[in-house]
C-alpha positions in Angstrom: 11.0 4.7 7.7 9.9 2.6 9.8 6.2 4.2 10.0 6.2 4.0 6.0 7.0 -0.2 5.9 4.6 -0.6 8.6 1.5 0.9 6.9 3.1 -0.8 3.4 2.4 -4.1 5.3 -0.7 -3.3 6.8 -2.4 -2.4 3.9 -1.0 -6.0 1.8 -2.3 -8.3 4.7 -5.7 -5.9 4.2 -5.9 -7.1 1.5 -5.4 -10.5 2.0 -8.3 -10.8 4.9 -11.3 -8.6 2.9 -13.0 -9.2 -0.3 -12.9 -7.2 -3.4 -15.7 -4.7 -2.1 -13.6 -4.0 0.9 -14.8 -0.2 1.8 -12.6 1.9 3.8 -15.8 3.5 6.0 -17.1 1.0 8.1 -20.7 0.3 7.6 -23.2 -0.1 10.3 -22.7 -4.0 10.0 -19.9 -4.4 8.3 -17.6 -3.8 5.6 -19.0 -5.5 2.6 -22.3 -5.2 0.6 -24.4 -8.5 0.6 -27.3 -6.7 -1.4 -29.1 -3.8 -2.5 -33.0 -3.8 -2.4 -36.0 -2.2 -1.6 -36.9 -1.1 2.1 -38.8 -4.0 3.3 -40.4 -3.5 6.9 -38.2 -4.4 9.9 -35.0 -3.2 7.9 -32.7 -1.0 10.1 -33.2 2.6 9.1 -29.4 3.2 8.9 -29.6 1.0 6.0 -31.3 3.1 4.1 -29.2 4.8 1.4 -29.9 8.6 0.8 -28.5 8.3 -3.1 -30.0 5.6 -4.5 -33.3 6.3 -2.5 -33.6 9.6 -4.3 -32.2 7.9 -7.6 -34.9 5.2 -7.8 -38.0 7.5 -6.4 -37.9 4.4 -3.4 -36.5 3.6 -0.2 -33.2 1.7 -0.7 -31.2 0.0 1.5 -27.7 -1.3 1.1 -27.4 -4.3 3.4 -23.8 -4.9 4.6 -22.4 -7.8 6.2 -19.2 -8.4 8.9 -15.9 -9.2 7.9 -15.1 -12.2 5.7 -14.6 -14.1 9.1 -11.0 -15.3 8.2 -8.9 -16.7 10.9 -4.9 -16.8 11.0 -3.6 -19.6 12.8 0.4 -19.7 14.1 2.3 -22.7 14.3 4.9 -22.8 16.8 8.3 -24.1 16.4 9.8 -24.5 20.2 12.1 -27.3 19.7 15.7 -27.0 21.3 17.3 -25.7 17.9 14.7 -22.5 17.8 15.9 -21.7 21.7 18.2 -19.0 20.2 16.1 -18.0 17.7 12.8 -17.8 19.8 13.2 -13.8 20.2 12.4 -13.9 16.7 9.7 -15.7 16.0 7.9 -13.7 18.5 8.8 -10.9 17.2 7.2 -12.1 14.1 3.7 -13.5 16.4 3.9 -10.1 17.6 3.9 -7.9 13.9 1.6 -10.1 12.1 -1.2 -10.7 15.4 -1.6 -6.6 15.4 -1.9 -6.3 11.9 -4.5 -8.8 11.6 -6.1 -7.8 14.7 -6.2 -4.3 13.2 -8.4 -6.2 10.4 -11.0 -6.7 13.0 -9.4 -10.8 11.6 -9.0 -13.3 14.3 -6.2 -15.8 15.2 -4.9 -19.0 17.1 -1.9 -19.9 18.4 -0.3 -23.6 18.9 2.9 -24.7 20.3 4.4 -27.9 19.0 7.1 -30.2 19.5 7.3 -33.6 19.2 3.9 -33.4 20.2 1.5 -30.5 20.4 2.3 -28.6 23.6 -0.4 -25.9 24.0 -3.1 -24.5 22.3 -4.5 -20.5 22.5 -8.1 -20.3 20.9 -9.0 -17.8 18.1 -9.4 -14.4 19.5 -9.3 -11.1 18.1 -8.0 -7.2 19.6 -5.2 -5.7 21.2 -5.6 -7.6 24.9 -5.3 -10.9 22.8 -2.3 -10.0 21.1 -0.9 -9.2 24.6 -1.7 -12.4 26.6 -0.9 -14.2 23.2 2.6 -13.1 23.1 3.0 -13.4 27.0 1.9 -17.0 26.8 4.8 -17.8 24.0 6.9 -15.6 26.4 6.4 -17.7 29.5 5.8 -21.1 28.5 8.2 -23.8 28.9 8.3 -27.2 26.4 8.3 -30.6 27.6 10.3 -32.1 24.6 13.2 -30.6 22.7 12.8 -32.3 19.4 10.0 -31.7 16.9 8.1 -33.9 14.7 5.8 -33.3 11.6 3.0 -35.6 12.8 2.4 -32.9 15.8 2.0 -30.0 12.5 0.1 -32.6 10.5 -2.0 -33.0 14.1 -2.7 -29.1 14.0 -3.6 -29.0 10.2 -6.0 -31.4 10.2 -8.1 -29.8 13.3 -7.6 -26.4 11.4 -11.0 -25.5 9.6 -10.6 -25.0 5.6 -10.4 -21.3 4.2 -10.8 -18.5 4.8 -7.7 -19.3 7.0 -3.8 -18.2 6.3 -1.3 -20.8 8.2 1.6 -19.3 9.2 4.3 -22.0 10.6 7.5 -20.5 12.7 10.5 -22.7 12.7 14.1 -23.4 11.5 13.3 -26.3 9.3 15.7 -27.9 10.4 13.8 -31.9 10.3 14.7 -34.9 9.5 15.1 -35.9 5.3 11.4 -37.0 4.4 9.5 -35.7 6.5 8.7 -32.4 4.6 7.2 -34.7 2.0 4.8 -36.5 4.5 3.1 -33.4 4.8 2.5 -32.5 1.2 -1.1 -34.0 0.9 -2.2 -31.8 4.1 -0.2 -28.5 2.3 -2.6 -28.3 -0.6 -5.4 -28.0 1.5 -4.5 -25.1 3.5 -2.9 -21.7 2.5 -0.1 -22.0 4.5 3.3 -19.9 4.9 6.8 -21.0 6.0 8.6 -18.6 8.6 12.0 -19.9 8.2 14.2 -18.5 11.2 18.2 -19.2 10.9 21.0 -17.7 12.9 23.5 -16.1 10.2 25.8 -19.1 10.6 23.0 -21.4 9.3 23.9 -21.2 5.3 20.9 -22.6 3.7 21.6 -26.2 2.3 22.9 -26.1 -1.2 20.8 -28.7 -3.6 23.0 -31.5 -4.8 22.0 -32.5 -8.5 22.0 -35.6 -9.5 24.2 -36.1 -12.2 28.6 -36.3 -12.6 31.0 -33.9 -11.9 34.8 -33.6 -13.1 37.5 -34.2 -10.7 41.7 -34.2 -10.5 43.4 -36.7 -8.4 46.0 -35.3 -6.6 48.3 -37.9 -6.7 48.1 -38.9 -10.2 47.5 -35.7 -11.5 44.4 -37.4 -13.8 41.4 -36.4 -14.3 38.4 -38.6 -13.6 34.4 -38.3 -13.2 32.3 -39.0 -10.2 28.4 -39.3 -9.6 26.6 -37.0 -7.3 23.6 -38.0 -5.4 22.3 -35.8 -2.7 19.0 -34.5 -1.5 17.3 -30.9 -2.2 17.1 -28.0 -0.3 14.0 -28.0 2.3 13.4 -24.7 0.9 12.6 -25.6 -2.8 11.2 -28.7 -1.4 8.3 -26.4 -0.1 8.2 -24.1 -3.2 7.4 -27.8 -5.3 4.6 -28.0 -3.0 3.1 -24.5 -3.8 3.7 -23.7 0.1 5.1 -19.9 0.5 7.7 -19.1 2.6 10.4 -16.3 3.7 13.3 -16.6 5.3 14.6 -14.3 8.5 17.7 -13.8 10.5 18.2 -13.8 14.1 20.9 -10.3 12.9 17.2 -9.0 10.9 16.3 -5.7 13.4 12.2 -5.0 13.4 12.8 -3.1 10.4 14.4 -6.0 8.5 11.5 -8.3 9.7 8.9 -6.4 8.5 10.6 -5.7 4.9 11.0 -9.0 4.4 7.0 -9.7 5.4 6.1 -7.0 2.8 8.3 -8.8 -0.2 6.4 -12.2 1.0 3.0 -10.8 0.8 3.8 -8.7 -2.5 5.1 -11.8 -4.4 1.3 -13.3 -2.7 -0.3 -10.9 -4.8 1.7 -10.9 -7.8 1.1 -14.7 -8.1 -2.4 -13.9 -7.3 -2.6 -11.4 -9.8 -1.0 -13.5 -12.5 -3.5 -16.7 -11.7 -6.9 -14.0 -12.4 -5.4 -12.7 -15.3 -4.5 -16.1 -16.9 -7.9 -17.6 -15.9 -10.1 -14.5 -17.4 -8.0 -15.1 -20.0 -8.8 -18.3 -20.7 
């Protein structure tokens, strides 16, 4: 099972780090084709293609280019209420740095608090991963609380796409301060890691509106206003921010399910969005 979910999820974040001529043998270059010509003179001979040489009566070459260049970048929750739930989120650093390593993709790490603690530089491969994780493994904060100004810090220095965002924490913040960062949300494509320990219920939104009541003492029936704030949660999907939400009880298994129904509802939406624009 767990062989199946994992190639499930690595080809969905394929997807989401290559273009739409993506080709599953690597060229000489690169994956994608930038253009098809005639052989000019100082043209790399491996670029010549056999089948459209002998289709056109010419020399032909099919000129490649790298990767689409994109860049992950992890935000790091490691404020005293994600102490217990730390395992996690590496566990989660861990899963989606090899897949997008295996992308030939590269990534950066932060750590923030109430201010932003450390910062890894983009890097791609499998000794990255390693001394990425054993950085988030070893390092120690010097605050305990966390505040959005030290995320909004790390969005704005984050270059515009091709980058994914992915921020690790608890959401567990003060009322408001989701909202400060809504202007910085729409300008990155940026997903919500929410980590809670199975006692966490998520908040329940309070309506505004009245609700029927019975006092006990009188036995009469009387009507009372409600006033309450929403759920961080739909807070974020009224920004157009994604997010999925995991349990310190989720084994890897659990994790990575739960990564795979994120990025399939990703390309859903996508696919919805292309249709509805060609149709129009």
């Amino acid at each position: 099972m767990s062989r199946k979910i994992n190639f499930r999820l690595k080809c969905l974040l394929s997807e989401e780090f290559f273009g739409d001529f993506g080709s599953r043998r690597r060229g000489f270059e690169g994956y994608e084709i930038e253009v098809i010509r005639k052989y000019q003179p100082g043209d790399p001979p491996e670029a010549i293609n056999p089948r459209l040489s002998a289709r056109r009566g010419m020399p032909m070459v099919k000129i490649t280019r790298p990767p689409t260049g994109f860049t992950g970048h992890f935000i790091c929750d490691f404020s005293r209420s994600m102490e217990e739930k730390r395992f996690v989120l590496l566990a989660l650093v861990r899963i989606l740095a090899e897949h997008i390593s295996d992308n030939n993709a590269h990534f950066a790490c932060s750590i923030v608090t109430s201010r932003l603690e450390m910062e890894i530089m983009a890097g791609c491969g499998t000794a990255h991963v390693t001394s990425v994780v054993r950085k988030l493994e070893e390092f120690r904060p010097q605050h305990s609380s966390l505040e959005c100004a030290s995320i909004g810090a790390v969005l704005r220095r984050v270059r515009r796409p091709p980058q994914l965002v992915f921020i690790f924490t608890d959401l567990l913040w003060k009322r408001g301060e989701l909202s400060r960062l809504s202007s910085i949300f729409r300008l990155h494509d940026v997903i919500f890691c929410i980590i809670r320990e199975p006692a966490e219920e998520p908040q329940k939104p309070l309506r505004f509106g009245t609700i029927q009541f019975m006092d006990v003492e009188s036995e009469k029936h009387g009507v009372g206003t409600v006033i309450g704030a929403p759920d961080p949660v739909r807070v974020l999907s009224g920004f157009g921010v994604d997010w999925q939400e995991f349990s310190t009880g989720d084994n890897p298994d659990a994790i990575i399910n739960k990564l795979i129904i994120l990025f399939e509802r990703r390309k859903l939406r996508a696919t919805g969005e292309s249709q509805k624009g060609g149709g129009a």
